[in-house]
N, C-alpha and C positions, 0 to 999 in steps of 0.2 A: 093421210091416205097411204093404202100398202102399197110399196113395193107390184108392179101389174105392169103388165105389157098388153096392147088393145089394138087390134087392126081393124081394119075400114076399107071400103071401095068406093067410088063417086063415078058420076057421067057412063052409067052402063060398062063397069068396070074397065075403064079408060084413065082412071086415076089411083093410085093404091096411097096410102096412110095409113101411117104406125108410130103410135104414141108409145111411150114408156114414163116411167116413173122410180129415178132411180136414187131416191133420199137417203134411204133409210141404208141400202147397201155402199154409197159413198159413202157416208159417215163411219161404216163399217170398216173402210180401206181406209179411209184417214187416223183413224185410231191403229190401226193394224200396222199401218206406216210411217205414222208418227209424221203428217205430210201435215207441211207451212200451207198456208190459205192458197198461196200459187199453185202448189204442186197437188193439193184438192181440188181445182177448179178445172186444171190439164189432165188427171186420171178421172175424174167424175166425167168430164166431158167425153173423153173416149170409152172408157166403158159402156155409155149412154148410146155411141153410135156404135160400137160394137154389139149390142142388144138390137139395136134396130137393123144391121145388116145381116146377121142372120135369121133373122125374121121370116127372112126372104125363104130360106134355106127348106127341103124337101124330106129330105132322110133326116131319120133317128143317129143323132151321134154325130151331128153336123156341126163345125166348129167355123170361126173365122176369128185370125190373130191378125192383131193390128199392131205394129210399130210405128212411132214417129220419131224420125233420130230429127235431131235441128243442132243450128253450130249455139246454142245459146246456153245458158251453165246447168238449166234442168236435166241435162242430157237425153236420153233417151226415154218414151213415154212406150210402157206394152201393154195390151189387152188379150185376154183369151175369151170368146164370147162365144156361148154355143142354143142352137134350137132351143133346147131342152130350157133356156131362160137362166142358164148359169154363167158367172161372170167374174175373173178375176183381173187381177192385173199392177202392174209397179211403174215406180220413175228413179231413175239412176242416181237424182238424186234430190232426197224427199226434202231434204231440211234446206233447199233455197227460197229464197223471198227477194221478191223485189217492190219498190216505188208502185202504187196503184198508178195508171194513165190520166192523162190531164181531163177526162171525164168521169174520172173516180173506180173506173173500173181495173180488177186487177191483171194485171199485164203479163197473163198467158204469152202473146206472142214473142214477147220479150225474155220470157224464160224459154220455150220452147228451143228458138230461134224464129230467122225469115227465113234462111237457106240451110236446105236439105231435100228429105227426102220421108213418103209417108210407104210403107212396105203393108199390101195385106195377104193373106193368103186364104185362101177358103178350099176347108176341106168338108167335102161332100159325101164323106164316108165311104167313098171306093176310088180306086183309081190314085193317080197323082192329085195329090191337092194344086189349087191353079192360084198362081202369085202374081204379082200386078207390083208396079212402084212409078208411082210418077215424083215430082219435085213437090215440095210445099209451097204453099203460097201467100200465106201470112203466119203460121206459126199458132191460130187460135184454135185452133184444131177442126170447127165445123165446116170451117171455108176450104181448108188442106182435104177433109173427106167429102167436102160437097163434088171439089174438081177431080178427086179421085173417080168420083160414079160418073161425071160426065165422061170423063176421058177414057178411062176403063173400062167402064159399062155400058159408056154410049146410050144412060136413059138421063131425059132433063131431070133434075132431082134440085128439091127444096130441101136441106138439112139444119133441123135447129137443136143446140146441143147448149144445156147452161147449167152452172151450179151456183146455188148460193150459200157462202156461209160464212159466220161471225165467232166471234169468240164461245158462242155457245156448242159450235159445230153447224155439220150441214143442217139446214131448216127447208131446201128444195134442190131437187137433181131431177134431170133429166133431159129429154128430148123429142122430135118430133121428124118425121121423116113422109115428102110429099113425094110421089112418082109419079109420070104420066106417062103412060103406055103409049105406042104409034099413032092406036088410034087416036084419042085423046088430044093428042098433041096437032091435030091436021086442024083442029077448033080453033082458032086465034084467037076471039072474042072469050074464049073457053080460059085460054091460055092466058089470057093479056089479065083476066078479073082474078085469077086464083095468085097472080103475082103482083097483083094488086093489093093484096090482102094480106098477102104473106111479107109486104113488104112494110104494113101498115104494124104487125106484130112487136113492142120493145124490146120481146126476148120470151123465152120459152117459161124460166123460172118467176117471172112477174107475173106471167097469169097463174100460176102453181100460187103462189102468195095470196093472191086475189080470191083465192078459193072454187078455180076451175076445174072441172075433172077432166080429164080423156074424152068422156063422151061430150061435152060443154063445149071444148076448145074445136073436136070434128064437127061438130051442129053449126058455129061457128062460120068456118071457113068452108065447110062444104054442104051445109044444110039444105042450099036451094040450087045443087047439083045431082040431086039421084044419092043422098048419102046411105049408105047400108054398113052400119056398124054389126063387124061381125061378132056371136052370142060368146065366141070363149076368152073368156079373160086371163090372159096368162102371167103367174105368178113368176117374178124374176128375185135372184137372190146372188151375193157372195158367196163364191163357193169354191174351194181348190181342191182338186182330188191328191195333194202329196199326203203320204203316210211313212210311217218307219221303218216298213219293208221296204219301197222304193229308196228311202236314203242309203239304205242297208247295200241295196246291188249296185248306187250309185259310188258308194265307197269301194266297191270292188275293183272300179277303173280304172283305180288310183294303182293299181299292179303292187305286190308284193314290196321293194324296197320300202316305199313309202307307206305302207298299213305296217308294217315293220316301224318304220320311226314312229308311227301315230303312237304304238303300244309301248315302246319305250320310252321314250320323250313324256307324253301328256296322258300313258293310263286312258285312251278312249279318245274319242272326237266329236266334233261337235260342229251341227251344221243347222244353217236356216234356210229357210224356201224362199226364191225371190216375189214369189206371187203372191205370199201368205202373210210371210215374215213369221211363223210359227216352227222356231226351234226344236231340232231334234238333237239325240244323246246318243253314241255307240258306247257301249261299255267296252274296259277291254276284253273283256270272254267276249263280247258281240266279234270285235275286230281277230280276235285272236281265229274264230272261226272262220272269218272270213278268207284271212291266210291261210288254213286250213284247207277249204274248196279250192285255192286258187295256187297252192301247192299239189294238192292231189288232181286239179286235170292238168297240171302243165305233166306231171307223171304219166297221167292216163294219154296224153296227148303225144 
C-alpha cells in the first residue's frame, strides 16, 4: 500500500483519527542514512507522528519539528513534518544498535534514553512558531509524544507509532493517532470502550502485516460510533527542500578568513545535509566568488 495519510471523525465529531502510512518513505531514510534497525525503528517512529501532528495544522506551509534528545548513545532523534504531507528527518547517530529486549522487540528506549527531553515546535505559518518541551518518559518515542499532547495540548490522546523491519528493509511503518474533543470526552461509557480497544491493539505495524488498510483498522475501532471517514486521501513522501544554492549562502557564514583556507587548502568544499544526507560540492570558482560578494559588501559597507 502507498505511502497515504487518511482522516476520520466519530461520536458526532467528538472523536478525531488519523492514520498514516509511512513504509515506503522509512525505508527511504534508512537507506539515505545508512541507519542500524534501532535507529530505523526511532526515525520511522517519529516521522510517523510528525505526519500525524500536523495533520492537525490549518494554513498552507504549516510545519512541526520534533526533537527527542535522551542521555542514551542514539543521541538525538529530528523530524521536519509539514501539512503539505512532506517529511524528513535524522539521528546523531545512525550506525548504533543494540540487544533486541527480553520480548524480542528492539530496544528504542534504550537507544534513545529514559531521561531527557522531547522539544516540538509548530509553525503555523505566521506569527512566532509555538514550542513546547516537556521530559521523556520511556525513551520509545509513542509514549514521550503521547504525554507531550496530554501535557501540552491538554487533549486525551491515543498515539500508536511502529516500524518493522528485517534484513530485507522496512516491510511496514507507520501510525495511528486517536483524539477526543471536550465533548466526547464527558461520554465515560464513550470513553472507557474506545480505550478498551485501543488497548486490545499489539501494535500498529501487525495489523499493516495482516493486510489492513486505514479505512479496515477505523471501521474497526470506531465503526459503531458515528464513523465518517473523510473522501481526501493524502499522499505523504520523503522530501528535503536543501539545494546547492542554499549550501552556497550557507558557505558564506563561514566569513572570509576561512573561505580563504577552503580555496587554498582543498581547491573547494564540500558539505552534506543533515536531513537528506545528500552531498554537495563548491568548486573553487564557486568559493572564490563567494569571497568575492563578501569582500565587496564589507567595501560597500
Amino acid at each position: 500500500m502507498a505511502d497515504q495519510l487518511i482522516r476520520a471523525t466519530a461520536a458526532e465529531g467528538g472523536i478525531r483519527a488519523v492514520g498514516v502510512i509511512t513504509t515506503a518513505l522509512t525505508e527511504e531514510a534508512r537507506q539515505r542514512h545508512k541507519l542500524s534497525y534501532v535507529a530505523t525503528a526511532a526515525l520511522g517512529r517519529t516521522m510517523a507522528a510528525g505526519l500525524l501532528f500536523a495533520s492537525s495544522m490549518k494554513r498552507p506551509g504549516s510545519r512541526v519539528n520534533i526533537r527527542v534528545e535522551g542521555d542514551g548513545p542514539l543521541g538525538g532523534v529530528t523530524v521536519d513534518a509539514g501539512l503539505d504531507g512532506t517529511v524528513r528527518g535524522y539521528v546523531t547517530h545512525p550506525e548504533v544498535e543494540l540487544l533486541p529486549t527480553a520480548n524480542g522487540k528492539l530496544n528504542v528506549g534504550g537507544a534513545v534514553g529514559h531521561n531527557g527531553y522531547v522539544y516540538v515546535i509548530r509553525d503555523v505559518g505566521f506569527g512566532y512558531p509555538y514550542s513546547s518541551t516537556v521530559e521523556l518518559v520511556s525513551g520509545e518515542i509513542g509514549d514521550d509524544l503521547t504525554h507531550y499532547l496530554a501535557v501540552s495540548e491538554q487533549t486525551p490522546s491515543a498515539l500508536m507509532v511502529g516500524v518493522f523491519t528485517d534484513t530485507q528493509g522496512v516491510s511496514a511503518a507507520g501510525g495511528l493517532l486517536i483524539q477526543i474533543m471536550p465533548k466526547a470526552a464527558q461520554d465515560e461509557a464513550l470513553v472507557e470502550l474506545l480505550e478498551s480497544r485501543l488497548g486490545k491493539l499489539a501494535g500498529f505495524t501487525s495489523l499493516l502485516q495482516a493486510g489492513k488498510t486505514l479505512p479496515v483498522i477505523f471501521d474497526e475501532l470506531l465503526g459503531d460510533m458515528g464513523l465518517v471517514i473523510l473522501p481526501e486521501v493524502q499522499m505523504v513522501r520523503f522530501h528535503c527542500g536543501c539545494s546547492h544554492e542554499r549550501v552556497l549562502n550557507a558557505l558564506k557564514l563561514f566569513g572570509q578568513a576561512e573561505l580563504q583556507e577552503m580555496i587554498q587548502d582543498d581547491q573547494g568544499a564540500e558539505a552534506a545535509c543533515e536531513f537528506c544526507s545528500t552531498v554537495y560540492h563548491a568548486s573553487e570558482q564557486e568559493l572564490t566568488d563567494l569571497l568575492g560578494e563578501l569582500q565587496k559588501d564589507t567595501i560597500s559597507g
